[in-house]
Backbone as JSON Lines, residues from 0, in Angstrom:
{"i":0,"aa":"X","n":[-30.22,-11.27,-11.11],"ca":[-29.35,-10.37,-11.81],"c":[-29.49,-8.98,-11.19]}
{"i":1,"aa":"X","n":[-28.31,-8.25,-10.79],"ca":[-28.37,-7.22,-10.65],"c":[-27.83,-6.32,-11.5]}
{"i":2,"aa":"X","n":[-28.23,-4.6,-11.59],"ca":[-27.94,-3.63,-12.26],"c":[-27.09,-2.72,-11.61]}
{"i":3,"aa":"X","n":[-25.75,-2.49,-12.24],"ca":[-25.03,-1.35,-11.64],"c":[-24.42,-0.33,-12.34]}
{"i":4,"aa":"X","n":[-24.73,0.79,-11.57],"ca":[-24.54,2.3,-12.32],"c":[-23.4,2.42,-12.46]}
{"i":5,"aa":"X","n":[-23.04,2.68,-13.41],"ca":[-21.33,3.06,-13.86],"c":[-21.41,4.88,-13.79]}
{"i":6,"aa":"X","n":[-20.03,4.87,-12.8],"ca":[-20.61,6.09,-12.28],"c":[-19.68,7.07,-13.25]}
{"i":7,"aa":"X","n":[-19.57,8.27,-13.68],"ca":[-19.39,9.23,-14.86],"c":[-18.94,10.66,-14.68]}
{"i":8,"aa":"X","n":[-18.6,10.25,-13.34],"ca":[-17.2,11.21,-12.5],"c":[-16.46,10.57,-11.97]}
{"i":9,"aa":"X","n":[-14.66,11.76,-11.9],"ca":[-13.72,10.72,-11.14],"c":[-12.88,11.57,-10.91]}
{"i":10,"aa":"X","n":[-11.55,11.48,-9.97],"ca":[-10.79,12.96,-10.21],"c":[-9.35,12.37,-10.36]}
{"i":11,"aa":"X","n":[-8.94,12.85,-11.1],"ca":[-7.65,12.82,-11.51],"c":[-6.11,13.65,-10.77]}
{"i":12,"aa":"X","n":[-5.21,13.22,-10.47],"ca":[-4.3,13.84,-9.98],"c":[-3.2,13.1,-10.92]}
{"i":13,"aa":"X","n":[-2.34,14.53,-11.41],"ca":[-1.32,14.85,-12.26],"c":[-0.37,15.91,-11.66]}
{"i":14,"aa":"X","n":[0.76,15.61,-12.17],"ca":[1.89,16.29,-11.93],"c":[1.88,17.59,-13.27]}
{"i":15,"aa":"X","n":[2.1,18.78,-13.46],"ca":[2.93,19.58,-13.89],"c":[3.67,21.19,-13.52]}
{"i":16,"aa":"X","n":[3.42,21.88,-14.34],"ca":[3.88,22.86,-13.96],"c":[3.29,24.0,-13.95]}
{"i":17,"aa":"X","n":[3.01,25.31,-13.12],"ca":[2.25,26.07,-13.43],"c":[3.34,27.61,-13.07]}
{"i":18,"aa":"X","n":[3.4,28.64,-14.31],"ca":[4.3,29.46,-14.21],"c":[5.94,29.28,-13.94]}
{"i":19,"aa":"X","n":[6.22,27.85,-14.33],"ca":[7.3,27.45,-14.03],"c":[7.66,26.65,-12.81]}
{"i":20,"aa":"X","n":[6.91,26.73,-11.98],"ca":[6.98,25.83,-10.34],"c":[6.28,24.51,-10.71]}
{"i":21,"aa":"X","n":[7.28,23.99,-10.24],"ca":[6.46,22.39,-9.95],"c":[4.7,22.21,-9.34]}
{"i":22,"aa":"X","n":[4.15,21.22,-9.57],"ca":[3.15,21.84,-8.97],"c":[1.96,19.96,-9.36]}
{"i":23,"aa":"X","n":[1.53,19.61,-8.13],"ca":[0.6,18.73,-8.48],"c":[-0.86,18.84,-8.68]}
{"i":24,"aa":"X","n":[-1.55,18.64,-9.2],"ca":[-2.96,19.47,-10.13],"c":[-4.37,18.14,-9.43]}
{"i":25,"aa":"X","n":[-5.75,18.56,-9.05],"ca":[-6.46,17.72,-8.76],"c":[-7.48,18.29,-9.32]}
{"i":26,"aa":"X","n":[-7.96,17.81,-10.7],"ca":[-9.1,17.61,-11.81],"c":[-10.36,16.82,-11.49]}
{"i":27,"aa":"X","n":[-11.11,17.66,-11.46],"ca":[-12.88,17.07,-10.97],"c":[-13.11,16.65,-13.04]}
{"i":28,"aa":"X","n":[-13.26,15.21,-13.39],"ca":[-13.51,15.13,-14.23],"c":[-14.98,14.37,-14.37]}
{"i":29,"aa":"X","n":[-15.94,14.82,-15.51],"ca":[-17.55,14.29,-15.23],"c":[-17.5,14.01,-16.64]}
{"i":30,"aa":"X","n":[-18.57,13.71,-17.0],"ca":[-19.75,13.32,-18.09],"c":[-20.09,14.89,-19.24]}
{"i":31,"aa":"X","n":[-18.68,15.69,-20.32],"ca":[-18.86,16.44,-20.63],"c":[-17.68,17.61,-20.4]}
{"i":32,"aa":"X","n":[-16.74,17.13,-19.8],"ca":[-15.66,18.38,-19.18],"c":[-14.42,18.0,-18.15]}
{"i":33,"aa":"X","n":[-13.86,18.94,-17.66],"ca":[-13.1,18.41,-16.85],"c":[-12.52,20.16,-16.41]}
{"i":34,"aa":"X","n":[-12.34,20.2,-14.69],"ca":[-12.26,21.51,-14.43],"c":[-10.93,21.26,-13.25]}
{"i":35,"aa":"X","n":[-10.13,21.92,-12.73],"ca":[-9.17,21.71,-12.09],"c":[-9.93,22.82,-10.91]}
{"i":36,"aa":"X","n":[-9.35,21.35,-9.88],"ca":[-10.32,22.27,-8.36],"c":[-9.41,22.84,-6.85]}
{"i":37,"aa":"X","n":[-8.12,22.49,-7.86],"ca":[-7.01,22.36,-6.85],"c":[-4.88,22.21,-7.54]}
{"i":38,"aa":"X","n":[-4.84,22.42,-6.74],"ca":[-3.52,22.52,-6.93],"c":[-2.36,22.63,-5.95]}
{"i":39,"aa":"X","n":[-1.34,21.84,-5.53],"ca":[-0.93,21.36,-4.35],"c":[0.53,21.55,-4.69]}
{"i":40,"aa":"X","n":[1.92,21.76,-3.91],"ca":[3.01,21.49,-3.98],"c":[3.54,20.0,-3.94]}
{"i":41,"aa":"X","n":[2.44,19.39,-3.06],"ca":[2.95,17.73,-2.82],"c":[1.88,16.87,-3.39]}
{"i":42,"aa":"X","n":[2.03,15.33,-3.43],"ca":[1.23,14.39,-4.03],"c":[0.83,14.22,-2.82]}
{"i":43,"aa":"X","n":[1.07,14.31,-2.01],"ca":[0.47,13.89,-0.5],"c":[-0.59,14.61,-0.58]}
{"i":44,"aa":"X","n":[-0.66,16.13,-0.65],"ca":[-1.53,17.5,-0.45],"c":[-2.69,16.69,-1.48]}
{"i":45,"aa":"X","n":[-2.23,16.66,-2.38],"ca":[-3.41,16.63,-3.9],"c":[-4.06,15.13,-3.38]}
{"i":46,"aa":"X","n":[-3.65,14.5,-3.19],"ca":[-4.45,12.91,-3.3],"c":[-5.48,13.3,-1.68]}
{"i":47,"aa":"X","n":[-5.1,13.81,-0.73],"ca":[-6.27,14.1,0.23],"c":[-7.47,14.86,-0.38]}
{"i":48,"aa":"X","n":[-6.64,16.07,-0.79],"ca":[-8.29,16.75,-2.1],"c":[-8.81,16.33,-2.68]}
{"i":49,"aa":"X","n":[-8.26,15.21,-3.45],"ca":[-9.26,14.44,-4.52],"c":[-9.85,13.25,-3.44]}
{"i":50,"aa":"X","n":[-9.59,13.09,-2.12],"ca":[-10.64,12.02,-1.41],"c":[-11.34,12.69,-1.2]}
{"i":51,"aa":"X","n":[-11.39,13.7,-1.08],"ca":[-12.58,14.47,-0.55],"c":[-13.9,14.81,-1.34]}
{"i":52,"aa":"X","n":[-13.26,14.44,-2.44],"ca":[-14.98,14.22,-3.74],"c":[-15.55,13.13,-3.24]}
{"i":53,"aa":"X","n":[-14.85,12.07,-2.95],"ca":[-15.67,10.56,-2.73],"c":[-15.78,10.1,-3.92]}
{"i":54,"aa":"X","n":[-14.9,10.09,-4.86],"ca":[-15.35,9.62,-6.17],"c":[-14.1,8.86,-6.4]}
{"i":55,"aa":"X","n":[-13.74,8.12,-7.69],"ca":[-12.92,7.19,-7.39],"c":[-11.62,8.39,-8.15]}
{"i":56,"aa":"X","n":[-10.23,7.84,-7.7],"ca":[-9.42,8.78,-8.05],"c":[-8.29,7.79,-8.53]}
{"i":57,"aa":"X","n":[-7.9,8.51,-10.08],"ca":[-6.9,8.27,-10.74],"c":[-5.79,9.01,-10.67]}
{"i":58,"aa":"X","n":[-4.46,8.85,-10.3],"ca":[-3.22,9.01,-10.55],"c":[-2.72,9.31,-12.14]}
{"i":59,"aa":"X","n":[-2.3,10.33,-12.61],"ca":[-2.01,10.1,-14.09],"c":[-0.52,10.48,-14.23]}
């Protein structure tokens, strides 16, 4: 039997709006919070930022 760590970060990429401009959003979310580390014009832009945590990444 093995044991595996369920890991308790992940980053999220969402679409909205910021000051009225379109705008796609990349959220470092953990164990306690959730902080926005980025913010992109394209889904292309945002989904490379959130590989760059190495953590697993959700689309919302």
């Amino acid at each position: 039997m093995s044991v595996v760590a369920l890991r308790k970060e992940w980053v999220e990429v969402w679409f909205g709006r910021l000051d009225g401009s379109p705008r796609w959003f990349v959220e470092h979310c953990f164990d306690g919070g959730k902080m926005i580390v980025s913010d992109r014009a394209s889904e292309t832009e945002a989904i490379a930022d959130a590989r760059d945590f190495d953590l697993p990444v959700i689309r919302v």
